[in-house]
N, C-alpha and C positions, 0 to 999 in steps of 0.2 A: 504494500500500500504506500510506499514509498513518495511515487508518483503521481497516485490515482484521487481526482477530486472527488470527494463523497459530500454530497449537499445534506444536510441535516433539516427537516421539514420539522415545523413546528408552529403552532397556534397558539397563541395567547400562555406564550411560557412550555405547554405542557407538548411533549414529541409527538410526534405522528409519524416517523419514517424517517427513511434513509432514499435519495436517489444519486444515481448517476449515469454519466453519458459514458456509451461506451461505440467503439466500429467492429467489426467484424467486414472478413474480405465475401465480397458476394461470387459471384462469378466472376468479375473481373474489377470491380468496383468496389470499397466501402460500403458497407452501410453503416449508416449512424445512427444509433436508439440510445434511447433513456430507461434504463430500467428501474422500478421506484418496488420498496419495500415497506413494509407497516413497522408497526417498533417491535411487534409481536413474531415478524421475519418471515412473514408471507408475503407474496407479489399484492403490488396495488397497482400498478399497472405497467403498462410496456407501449412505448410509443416509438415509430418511426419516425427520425427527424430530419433524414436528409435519404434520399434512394436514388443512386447516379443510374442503375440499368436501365437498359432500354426494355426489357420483360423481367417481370415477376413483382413488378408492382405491388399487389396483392398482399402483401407480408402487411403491407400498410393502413389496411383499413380494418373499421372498428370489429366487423366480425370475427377474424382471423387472432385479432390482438388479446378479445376479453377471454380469448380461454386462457389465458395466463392466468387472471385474476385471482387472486386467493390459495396459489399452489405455492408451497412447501418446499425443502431439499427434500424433504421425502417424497416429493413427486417422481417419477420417472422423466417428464419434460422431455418427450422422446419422439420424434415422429413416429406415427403408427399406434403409438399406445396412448398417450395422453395430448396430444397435439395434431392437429387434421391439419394433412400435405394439400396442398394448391397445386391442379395442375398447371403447367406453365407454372410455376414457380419453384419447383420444387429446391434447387441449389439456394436459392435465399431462406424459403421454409426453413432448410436443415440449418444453414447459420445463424441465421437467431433464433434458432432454439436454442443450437449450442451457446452461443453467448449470451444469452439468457440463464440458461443452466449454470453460466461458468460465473457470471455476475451476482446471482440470487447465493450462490456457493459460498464465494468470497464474503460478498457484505454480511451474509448469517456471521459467517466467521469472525468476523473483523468485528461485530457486534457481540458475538458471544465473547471474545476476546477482550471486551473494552477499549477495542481501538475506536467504537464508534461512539458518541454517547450522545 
C-alpha cells in the first residue's frame, strides 16, 4: 500500500467505506474503475470510469456492475459462478472481475490490518 491512494468515505464524522481507483489492462487498453467498500468490507459498488476499447463497453453499465454489490472475499467473484460474462465483452468481463477480486482482497486487508481507518 505503499503507493496506492485509499479514499476514506465518511459522513458527519462516523465511516462508511473505503474507495479506490484502480486500471486493469483490457485487451489492449486500460480500464479504469473505482472500487468502493462499506467499513463492514463488503463491495458498495464498482464503477467504470474511463473505457479506451473500441468493444466491450458493456463492463460499464449499471446492470453488469450491481452484481458486485454487497459480495465478500468470500465471494468466489468469478466469471461463470458468481458474475455473468457479456458476450462481446468477455476479455474486459474477466478483468474486472479480476481487479475487483484483487482490490476488494487488499482493502479487506489493509483494513483488517489497520492500515485503513
Amino acid at each position: 500500500m505503499d503507493s496506492a491512494d485509499v479514499y476514506r468515505v465518511s459522513r458527519d464524522g462516523a465511516l462508511l467505506g473505503f474507495a479506490q481507483v484502480r486500471n486493469v489492462k483490457g485487451k489492449d487498453q486500460p480500464i479504469t474503475y473505482l472500487v468502493a467498500m462499506d467499513s463492514a468490507d463488503a463491495l458498495r459498488d464498482v464503477d467504470i470510469l474511463v473505457y479506451r476499447e473500441p468493444y466491450g463497453g458493456e463492463v460499464a453499465y449499471e446492470p453488469w456492475r450491481k452484481q458486485f454489490r454487497g459480495k465478500t472475499t468470500g465471494a468466489p467473484l468469478q466469471v461463470g459462478k458468481d458474475i455473468r460474462n457479456v458476450s462481446g465483452a468477455t476479455i474486459s468481463v474477466n478483468a474486472v472481475t479480476r481487479g475487483v477480486r484483487l482490490a476488494l482482497a487488499q482493502l479487506a486487508a489493509w483494513h483488517a490490518e489497520g492500515r485503513l481507518r
